[in-house]
C-alpha positions in Angstrom: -55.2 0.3 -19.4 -51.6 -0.9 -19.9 -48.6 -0.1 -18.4 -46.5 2.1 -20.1 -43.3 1.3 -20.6 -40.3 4.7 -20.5 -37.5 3.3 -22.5 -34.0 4.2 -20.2 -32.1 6.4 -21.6 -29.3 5.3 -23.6 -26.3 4.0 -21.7 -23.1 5.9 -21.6 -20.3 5.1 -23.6 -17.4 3.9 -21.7 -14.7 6.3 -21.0 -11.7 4.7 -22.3 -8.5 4.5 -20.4 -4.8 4.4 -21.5 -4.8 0.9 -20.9 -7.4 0.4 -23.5 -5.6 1.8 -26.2 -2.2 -0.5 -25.0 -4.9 -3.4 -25.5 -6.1 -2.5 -28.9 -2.3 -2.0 -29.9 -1.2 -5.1 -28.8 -4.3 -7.2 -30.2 -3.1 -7.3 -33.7 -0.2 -8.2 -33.1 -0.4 -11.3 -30.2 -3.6 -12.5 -32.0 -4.4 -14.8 -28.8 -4.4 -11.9 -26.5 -7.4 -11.9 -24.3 -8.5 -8.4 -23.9 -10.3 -9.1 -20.0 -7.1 -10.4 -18.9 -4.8 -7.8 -20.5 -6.5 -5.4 -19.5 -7.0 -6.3 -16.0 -3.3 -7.1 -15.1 -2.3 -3.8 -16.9 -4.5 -1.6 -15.0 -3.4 -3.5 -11.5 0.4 -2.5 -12.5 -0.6 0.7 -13.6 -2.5 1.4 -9.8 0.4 -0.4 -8.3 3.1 2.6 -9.7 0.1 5.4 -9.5 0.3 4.5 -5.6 4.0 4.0 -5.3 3.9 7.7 -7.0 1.8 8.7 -3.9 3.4 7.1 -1.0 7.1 8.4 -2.6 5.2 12.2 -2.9 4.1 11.7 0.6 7.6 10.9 1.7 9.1 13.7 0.0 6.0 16.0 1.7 6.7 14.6 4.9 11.0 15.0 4.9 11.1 11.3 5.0 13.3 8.9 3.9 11.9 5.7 2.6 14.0 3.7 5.5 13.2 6.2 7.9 9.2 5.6 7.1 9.3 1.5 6.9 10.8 1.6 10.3 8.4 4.1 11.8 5.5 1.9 9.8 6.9 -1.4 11.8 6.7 0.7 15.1 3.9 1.6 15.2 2.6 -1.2 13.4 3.6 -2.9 17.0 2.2 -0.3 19.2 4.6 2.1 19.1 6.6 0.2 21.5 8.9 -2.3 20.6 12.7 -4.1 21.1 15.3 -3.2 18.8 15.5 -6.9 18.0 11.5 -6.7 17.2 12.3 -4.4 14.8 15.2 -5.8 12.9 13.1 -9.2 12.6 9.9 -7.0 11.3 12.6 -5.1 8.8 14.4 -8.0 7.7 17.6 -6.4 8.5 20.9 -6.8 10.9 20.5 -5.6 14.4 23.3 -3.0 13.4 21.3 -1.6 10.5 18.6 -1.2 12.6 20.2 0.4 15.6 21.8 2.9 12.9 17.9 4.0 11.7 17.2 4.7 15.4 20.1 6.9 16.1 19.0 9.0 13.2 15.7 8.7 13.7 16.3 9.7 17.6 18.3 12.8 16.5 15.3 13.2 14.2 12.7 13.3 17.7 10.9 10.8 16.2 11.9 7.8 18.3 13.0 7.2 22.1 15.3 4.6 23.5 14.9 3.6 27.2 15.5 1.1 29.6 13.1 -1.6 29.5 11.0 -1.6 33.7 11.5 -5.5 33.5 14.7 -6.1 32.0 17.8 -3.5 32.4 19.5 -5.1 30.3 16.7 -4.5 27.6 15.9 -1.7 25.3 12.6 -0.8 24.2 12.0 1.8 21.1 9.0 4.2 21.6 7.4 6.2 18.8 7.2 9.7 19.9 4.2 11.7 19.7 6.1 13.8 16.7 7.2 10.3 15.0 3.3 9.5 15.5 2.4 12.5 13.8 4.9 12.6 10.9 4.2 8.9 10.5 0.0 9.3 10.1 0.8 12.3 7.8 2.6 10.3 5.4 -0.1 7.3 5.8 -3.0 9.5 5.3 -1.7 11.1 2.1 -1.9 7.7 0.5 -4.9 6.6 2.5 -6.9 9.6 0.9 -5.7 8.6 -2.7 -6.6 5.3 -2.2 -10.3 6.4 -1.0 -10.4 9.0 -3.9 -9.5 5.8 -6.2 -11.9 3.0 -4.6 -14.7 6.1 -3.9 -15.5 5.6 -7.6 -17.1 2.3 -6.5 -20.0 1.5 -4.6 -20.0 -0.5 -1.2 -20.7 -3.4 -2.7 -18.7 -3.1 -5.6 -15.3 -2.3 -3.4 -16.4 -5.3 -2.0 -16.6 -7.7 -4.7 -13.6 -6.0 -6.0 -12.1 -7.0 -2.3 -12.9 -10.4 -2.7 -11.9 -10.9 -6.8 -8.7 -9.7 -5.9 -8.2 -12.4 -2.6 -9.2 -15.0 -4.9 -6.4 -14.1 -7.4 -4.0 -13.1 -4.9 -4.6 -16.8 -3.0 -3.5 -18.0 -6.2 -0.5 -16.3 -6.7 0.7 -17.2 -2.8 0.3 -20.8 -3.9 2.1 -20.8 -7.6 5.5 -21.3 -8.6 7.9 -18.0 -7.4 5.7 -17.0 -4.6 7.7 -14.8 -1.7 6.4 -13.6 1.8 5.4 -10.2 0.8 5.9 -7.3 3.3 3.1 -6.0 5.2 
């Protein structure tokens, strides 16, 4: 007796996305278009503003100010401990600019100045536990989204999509008007 053979059923059209309509606009009239790549680099811009959406909701959310976050971000991205110096270098900004951020983020709670033990002369910023907490709010807004976004995809797939984007991103740190990007 033979095996029988249960055709699969027929596949799913693809759901279209706005970006496929911009393609199919723009195809008749820049006749060496290629779709893949079109598409591809819209779609990362479009993700790139759809998250930048998210993290400025989250800010707003969270009574933050976009300053105000970056320097709580670099804090704790150090430990939640770290010179005022540390900070300014991690920022990019003048020790003054800094030291103006941590008075109003002081008055705020969320930061604490004290003496460094080893050095008097030293300061050391501390995230407090209510700059910790304000700070993780804000990151997990945007953490969720991006989980909501990349939950479409399997394990494998997020990580091919991981590695596809290193590739192209190794590219663009070695090309022609490359800058350190922030962290």
């Amino acid at each position: 007796m033979e095996p029988t053979h249960t055709p699969s059923p027929p596949a799913e059209p693809a759901r279209r996305d706005w970006t496929d309509g911009h393609v199919a606009r723009w195809q008749p009239v820049l006749p060496g278009l290629d779709p893949v790549v079109e598409g591809a680099v819209t779609r990362m811009k479009k993700l790139s503003v759809h998250l930048r959406r998210v993290r400025e909701q989250s800010l707003v959310d969270f009574d933050l100010e976009r300053h105000e976050f970056d320097t709580l971000h670099k804090l704790a991205g150090r430990g939640g401990s770290a010179a005022p110096s540390e900070l300014a270098q991690d920022l990019d900004l003048a020790p003054a600019s800094v030291s103006g951020r941590l008075d109003a983020l002081e008055k705020r709670g969320f930061v604490r100045r004290t003496q460094s033990t080893s050095d008097r002369r030293r300061v050391v910023v501390e995230l407090t536990p209510a700059g910790r907490e304000t700070w993780l709010g804000a990151m997990d807004v945007l953490g969720h989204e991006e989980e909501r976004l990349l939950g479409v995809l399997d394990e494998d797939e997020r990580n091919l999509l991981n590695d596809l984007l290193r590739r192209v991103m190794l590219v663009a740190e070695e090309g022609p008007g490359h800058q350190h990007w922030p962290a």
